[in-house]
N, C-alpha and C positions, 0 to 999 in steps of 0.2 A: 191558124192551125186547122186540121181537116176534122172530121165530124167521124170519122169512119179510121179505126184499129183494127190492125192484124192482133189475134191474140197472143204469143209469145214476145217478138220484139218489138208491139208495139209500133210497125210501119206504118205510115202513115196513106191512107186509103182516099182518094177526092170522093166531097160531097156525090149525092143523085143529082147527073144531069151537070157538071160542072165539068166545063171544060179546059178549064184555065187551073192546072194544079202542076205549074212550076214549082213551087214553094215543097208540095209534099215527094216530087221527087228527088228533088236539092236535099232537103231532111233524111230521106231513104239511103241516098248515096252516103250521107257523109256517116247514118249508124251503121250501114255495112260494112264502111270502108275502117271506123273506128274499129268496131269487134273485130273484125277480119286481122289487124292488125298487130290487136292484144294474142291472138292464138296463135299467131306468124312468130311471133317472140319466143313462144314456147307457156307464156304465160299461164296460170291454172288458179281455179278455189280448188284446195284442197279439200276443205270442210265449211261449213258456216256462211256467214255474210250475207244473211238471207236480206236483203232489202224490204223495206213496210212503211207504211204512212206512219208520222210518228205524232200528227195533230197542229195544226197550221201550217206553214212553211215547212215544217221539221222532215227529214224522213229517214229514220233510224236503220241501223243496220247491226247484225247479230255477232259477238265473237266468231273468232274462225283464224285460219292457216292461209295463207297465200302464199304461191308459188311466182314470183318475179323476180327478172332474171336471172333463174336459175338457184336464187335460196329463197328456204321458206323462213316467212314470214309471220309472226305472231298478232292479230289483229284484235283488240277488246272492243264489246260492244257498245256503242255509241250512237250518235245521232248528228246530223249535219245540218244547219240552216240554206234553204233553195233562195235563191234570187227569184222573185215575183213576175210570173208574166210572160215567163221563159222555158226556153230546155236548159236542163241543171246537169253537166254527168258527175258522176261519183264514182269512185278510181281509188285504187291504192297505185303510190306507188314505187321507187323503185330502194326508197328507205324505210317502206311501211307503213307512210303514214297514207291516211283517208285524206281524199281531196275532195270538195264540192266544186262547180268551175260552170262559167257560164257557153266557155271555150271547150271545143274537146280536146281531150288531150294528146297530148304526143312527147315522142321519148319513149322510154319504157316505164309499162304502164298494166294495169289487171280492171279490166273494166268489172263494175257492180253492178250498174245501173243508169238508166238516162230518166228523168222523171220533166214531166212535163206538171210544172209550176202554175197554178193562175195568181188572182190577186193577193188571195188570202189564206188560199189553200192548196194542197197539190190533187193533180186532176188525175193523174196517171203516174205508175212507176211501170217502165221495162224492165224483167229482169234480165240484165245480159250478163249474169254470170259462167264460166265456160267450168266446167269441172274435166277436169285427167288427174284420176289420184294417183297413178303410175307415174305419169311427167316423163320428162325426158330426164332424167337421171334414176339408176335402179337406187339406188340406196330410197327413194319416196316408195318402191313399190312392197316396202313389208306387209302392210295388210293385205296384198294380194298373192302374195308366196306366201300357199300351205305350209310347208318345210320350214318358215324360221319360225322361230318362238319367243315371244315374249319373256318367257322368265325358265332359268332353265338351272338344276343342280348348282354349286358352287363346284370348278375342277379339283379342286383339291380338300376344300373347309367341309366339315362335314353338317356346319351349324350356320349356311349361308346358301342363298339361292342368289343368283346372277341375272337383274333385269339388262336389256336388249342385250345380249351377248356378241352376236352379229356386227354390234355397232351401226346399226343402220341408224337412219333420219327416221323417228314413227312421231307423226303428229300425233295426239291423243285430247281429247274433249272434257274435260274435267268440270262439270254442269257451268257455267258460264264461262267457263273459264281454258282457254287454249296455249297448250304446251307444244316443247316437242322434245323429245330426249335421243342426245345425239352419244350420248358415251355409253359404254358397260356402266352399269351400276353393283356394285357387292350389297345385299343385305342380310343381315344378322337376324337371326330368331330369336338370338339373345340380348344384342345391342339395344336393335330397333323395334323389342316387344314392345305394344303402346302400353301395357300395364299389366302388375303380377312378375310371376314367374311361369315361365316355360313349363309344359306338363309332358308326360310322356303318354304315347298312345291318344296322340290329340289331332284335331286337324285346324288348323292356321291359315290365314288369308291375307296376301299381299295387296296392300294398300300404293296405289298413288296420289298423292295428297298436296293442297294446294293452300297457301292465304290469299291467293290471288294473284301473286307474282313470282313465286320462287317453290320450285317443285320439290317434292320431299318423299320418302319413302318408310311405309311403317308394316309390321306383323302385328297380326291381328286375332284372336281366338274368337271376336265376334263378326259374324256372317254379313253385318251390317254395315259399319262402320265402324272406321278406329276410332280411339279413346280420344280427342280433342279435335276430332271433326267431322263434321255432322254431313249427310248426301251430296250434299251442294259441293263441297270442294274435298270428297275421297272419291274414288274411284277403286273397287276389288278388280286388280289384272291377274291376277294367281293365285297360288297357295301350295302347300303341302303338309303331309301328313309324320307324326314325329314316332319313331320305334318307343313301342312298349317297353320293349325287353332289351340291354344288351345282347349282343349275338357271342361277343368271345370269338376266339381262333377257332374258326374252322377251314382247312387246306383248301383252296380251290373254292370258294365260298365267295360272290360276288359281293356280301354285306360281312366280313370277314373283320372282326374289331369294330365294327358300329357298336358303339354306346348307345346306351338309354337316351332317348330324348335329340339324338340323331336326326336331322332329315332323310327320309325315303328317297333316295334321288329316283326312283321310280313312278313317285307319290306326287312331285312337281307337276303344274297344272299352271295354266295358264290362258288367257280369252281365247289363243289361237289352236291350243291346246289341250280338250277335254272332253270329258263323257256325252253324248248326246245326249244324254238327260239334261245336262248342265247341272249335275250335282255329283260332285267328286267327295264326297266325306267317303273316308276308310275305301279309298281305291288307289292301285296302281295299276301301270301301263305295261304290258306285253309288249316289246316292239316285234316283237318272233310270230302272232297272231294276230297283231295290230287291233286288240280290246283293252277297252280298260277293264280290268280284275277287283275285286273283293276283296279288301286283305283278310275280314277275319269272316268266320264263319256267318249266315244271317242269323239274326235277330230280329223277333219284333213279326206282327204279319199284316199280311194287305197293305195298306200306305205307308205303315211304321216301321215294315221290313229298313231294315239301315244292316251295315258294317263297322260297327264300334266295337273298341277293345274294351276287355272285360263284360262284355253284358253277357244274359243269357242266351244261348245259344237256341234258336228252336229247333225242334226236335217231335220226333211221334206224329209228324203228317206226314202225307202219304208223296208222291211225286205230284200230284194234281195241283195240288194243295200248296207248291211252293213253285209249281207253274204258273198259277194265281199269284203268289207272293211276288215273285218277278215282274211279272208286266205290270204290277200294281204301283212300282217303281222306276220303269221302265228298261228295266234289266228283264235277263233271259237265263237259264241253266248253262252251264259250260256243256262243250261234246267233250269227245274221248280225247283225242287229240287238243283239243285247246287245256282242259284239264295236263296232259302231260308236259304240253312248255310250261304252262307258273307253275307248275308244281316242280319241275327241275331244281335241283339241290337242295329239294327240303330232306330229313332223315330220309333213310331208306332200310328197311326189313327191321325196324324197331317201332314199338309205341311208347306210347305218354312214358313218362318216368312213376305213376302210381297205377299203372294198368289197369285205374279206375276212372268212371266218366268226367269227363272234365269240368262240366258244367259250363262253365265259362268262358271266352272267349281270346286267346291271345297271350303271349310269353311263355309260352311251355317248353319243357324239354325232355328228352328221351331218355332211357333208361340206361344210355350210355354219358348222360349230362349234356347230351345235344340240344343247342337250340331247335325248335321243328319250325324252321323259317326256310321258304325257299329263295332264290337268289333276285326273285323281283321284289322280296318283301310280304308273301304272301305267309298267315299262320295257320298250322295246322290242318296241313293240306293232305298230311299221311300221320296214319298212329294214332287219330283222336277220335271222330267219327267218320263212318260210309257216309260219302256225298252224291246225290245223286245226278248224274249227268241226262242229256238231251236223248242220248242213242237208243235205239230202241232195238232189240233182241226180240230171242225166244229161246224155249228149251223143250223137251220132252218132259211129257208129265202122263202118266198112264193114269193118273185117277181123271183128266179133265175128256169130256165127252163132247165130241163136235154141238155147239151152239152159242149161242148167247149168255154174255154175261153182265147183270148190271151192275153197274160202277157205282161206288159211294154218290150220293147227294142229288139221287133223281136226275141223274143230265146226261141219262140214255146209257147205251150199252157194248160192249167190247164182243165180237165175234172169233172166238179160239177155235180153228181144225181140232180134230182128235187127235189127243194126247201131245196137245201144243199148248205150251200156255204161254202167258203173254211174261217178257221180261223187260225192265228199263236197267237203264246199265250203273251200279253201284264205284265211285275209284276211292282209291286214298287205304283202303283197312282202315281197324276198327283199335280202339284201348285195347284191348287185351288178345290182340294175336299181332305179335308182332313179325313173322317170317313173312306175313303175306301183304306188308304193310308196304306201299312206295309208293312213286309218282304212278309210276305204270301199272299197280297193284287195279283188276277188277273184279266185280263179283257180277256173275252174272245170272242170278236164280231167283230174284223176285219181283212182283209184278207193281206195277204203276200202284195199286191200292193200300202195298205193304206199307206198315207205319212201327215204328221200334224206337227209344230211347236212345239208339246207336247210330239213327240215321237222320242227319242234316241236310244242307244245302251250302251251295256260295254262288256267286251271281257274276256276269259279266256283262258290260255293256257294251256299243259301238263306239266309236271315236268320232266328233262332231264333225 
């Protein structure tokens, strides 16, 4: 053998000053003409199959997916013994199984590896594995189409979500362990809870779950892992978020008869499918604005800001102060207009049912016994408190005198014209005026500093 590697496949290069290096051309041709061959087929690694020295002769190779000809293939991690002395290649092939061979191979075949053996140990591994996770058939290219989803509402169950709907081929990695899931799946929030009972006004995590051989599906209230398996064999693909409140008949109401404890079919989330934060607790999706939403008011400030039902609501800071809050989470304030799509068929020209502060967040209803839910799921988006949006105003004000003004908390200062002063724009109305309460309801008279019992916030984020 030659003294001298190409670094990738490993060609074989003649010694310094050797003239005579038949051998290492002979070797070139026949590992080009092998790969060449595997990729001519169509052949692919999907995933995995990372080849390594595995300690004497051995040389191990990682779980993974293979694509030969033309289905994929489920591969566990293993190890192979090398012939001594030799080139060894290592192949799947056309039923799955790992070859080691002193021969290269032929037929249909996914090359791994060619490893160069010595007496007692190996000297070299090439890796020639070829990756196309696309392939030549679409149903392999889910994880490359934005537009399908991994877990998506149930069409008609309102207590189910539907993993690959599509029906595509999605390999998927489950820590040593390699699947693929080729049918619709139905899961139950209620069937396939891993433990307890179902809560309302909760957010739930879809599990894909493994013993090693046989794939399984479970909901989860913990972020971590399900109740009878541990990182190594659960994987979190999704989730959604369950109604606090029944909603009751309301005419023309997209959540119209959702019960308590409901999935959000807006609220569904999925790997391929979520917030740029990559945290979707108490959010749903706008497809009209293309953000993910807030369901309930915020809560909580700087990193604790969240969207949970029932907590407290904050309140009494000023617009700065929950422009802070948001990117502390990496959300943002709504504008005018993204405010008036999720806020679409929540009440309109009513507030709360006790036209007193709410306190708390989520299940309320109007003084007509409306629920105040709008049709993506979101709560108390009119009739509970001013929320403050992104947009910036002004108004007339004859007491403000052309200069400078300093802003709360030392961090410089706002420049008002005469008899202009500064406005950021207020939507939704307030508890106790309900004529001027709606989606499109805004106020537009006070300035970034203002702070009141009356005035909140809600958040929205990008989509990853």
């Amino acid at each position: 053998m030659a003294n001298i590697y190409t670094d990738m496949l490993k060609l074989r290069m003649p010694a310094f000053r050797d003239s005579n290096w038949d051998d290492e051309i002979n070797d070139n041709a026949l590992i080009v003409e092998t790969l060449l061959a595997s990729i001519k087929q169509g052949n692919s690694v999907v995933s995995g199959l990372a080849p390594s020295d595995g300690g004497g002769l051995d040389v191990a190779y990682a779980a993974g997916i293979a694509n030969v000809g033309g289905t994929l293939l489920i591969v566990s991690v293993s190890s192979k013994t090398c012939t001594s002395a030799v080139k060894n290649w290592l192949y799947v092939n056309s039923a799955g199984t790992v070859i080691i061979s002193t021969t290269a191979p032929t037929g249909v075949f996914l090359l791994i590896a060619l490893i160069d053996a010595g007496a007692a140990s190996i000297d070299r591994i090439a890796d020639l594995r070829y990756f196309n996770v696309v392939g030549h058939n679409p149903d392999w290219s889910f994880w490359g189409l934005k537009n399908l989803r991994m877990v998506e509402p149930h069409a008609s169950d309102h207590t189910k979500v539907t993993i690959n709907p599509s029906v595509y081929q999605i390999p998927i990695i489950i820590g040593a362990h390699s699947h693929i899931i080729t049918a619709a799946v139905h899961v139950s929030s209620v069937d396939d809870l891993d433990t307890g009972a179902l809560a309302a006004g909760t957010d739930y995590y879809v599990y894909a779950c493994t013993d090693g051989t046989t794939l399984s599906y479970l909901v989860s209230a913990n972020a971590t892992n399900p109740a009878g398996f541990d990182a190594d064999h659960s994987r979190k693909i999704g989730g959604f978020h369950t109604l606090c409140t029944a909603v009751g008949t309301i005419g023309g109401h997209t959540l119209t008869d959702y019960a308590q404890k409901d999935i959000l079919p807006a609220s569904v989330w999925c790997l391929k499918h979520r917030a740029k934060t990559l945290v979707n607790v108490g959010m749903v999706y706008d497809s009209g604005i293309q953000k993910w939403v807030d369901i309930y008011m915020a809560s909580g400030t700087g990193t604790s800001t969240t969207s949970a039902n029932g907590a407290a609501a904050s309140d009494t800071r000023d617009w700065n102060d929950f422009v802070d809050d948001g990117n502390a989470v990496g959300k943002r304030l709504p504008t005018d207009s993204e405010f008036q799509s999720f806020a679409a068929g929540s009440n309109e020209e009513t507030n709360i049912s006790t036209s007193a502060d709410p306190v708390t967040t989520g299940g309320h209803s109007d003084t007509a016994a409306r629920r105040m839910i709008s049709n993506i799921g979101c709560e108390d988006c009119c009739g509970a408190w001013y929320q403050w949006l992104q947009d910036q105003s002004a108004m007339y004000d004859d007491a403000v005198a052309a200069g400078w003004y300093d802003l709360p908390g030392s961090k410089g200062q706002l420049y008002r014209p005469v008899d202009t002063n500064d406005v950021k724009l207020l939507a939704g109305g307030v508890w106790y005026f309900a004529a001027s309460c709606g989606s499109r309801s805004r106020l537009a008279c006070y300035y970034r500093w203002f702070t009141y019992a009356n005035v909140g916030a809600r958040f929205v984020a990008e989509p990853l």
